[in-house]
C-alpha positions as CSV (number, residue, x, y, z in Angstrom):
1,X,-10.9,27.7,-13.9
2,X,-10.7,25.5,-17.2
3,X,-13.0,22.4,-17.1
4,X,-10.9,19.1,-18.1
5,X,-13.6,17.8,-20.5
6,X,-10.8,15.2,-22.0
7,X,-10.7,13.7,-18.4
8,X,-14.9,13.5,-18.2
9,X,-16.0,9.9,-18.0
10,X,-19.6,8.6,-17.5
11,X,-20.9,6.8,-14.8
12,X,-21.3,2.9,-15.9
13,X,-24.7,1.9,-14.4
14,X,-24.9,-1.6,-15.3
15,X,-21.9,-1.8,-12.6
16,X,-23.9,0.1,-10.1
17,X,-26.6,-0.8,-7.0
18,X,-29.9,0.5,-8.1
19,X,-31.9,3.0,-6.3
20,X,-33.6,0.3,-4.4
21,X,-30.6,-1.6,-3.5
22,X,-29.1,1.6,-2.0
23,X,-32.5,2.5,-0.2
24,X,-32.2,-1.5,1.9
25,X,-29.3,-0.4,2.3
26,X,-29.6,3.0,4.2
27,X,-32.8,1.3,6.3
28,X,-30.1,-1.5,7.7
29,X,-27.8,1.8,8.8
30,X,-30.9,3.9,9.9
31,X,-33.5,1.9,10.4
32,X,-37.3,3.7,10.5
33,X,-35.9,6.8,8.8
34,X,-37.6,8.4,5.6
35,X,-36.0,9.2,2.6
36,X,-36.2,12.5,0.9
37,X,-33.4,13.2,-1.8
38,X,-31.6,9.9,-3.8
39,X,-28.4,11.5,-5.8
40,X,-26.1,8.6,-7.9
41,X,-23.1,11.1,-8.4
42,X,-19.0,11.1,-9.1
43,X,-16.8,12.0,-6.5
44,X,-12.8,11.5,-7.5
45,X,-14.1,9.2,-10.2
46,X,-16.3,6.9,-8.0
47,X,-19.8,6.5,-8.3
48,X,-21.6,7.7,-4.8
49,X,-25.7,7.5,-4.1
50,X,-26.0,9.9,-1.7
51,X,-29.3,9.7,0.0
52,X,-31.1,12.1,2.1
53,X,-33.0,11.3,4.8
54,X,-35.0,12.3,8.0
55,X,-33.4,10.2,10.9
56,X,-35.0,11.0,14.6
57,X,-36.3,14.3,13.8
58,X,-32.9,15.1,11.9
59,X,-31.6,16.1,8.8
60,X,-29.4,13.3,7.5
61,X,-26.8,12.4,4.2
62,X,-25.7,8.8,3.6
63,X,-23.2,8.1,1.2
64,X,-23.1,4.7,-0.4
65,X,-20.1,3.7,-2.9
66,X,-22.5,2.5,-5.7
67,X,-20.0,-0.3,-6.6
68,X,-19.4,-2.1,-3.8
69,X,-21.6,-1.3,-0.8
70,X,-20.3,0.2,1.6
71,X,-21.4,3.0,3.2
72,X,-19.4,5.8,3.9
């Protein structure tokens, strides 16, 4: 498989939530959980935290879109 290196973009991180933002932001979804693993990545071009956490005795992934909020 040939990698595209013409279509490689970086992420812009002055448009992005911060670590912190994205941590308020999995506590409001999953309140009392502990995070384990925080992850800013690119999937399909957008900028994703994904954040691991332990949620009642669980393993659990959040994704957050690092732009505007939402979880998804």
């Amino acid at each position: 498989m040939d990698y595209d290196y013409v279509k490689e973009e970086a992420l812009n991180l002055k448009k992005t939530i911060s670590r912190q933002e994205a941590n308020k932001i999995a506590l409001r979804d999953l309140r009392g959980a502990t995070r384990i693993l925080w992850e800013l990545t690119d999937e399909n071009g957008k900028a994703i935290w994904k954040i691991n956490l332990i949620y009642q005795n669980q393993k659990r992934e959040l994704k957050i879109d690092a732009l505007n909020k939402n979880i998804i």
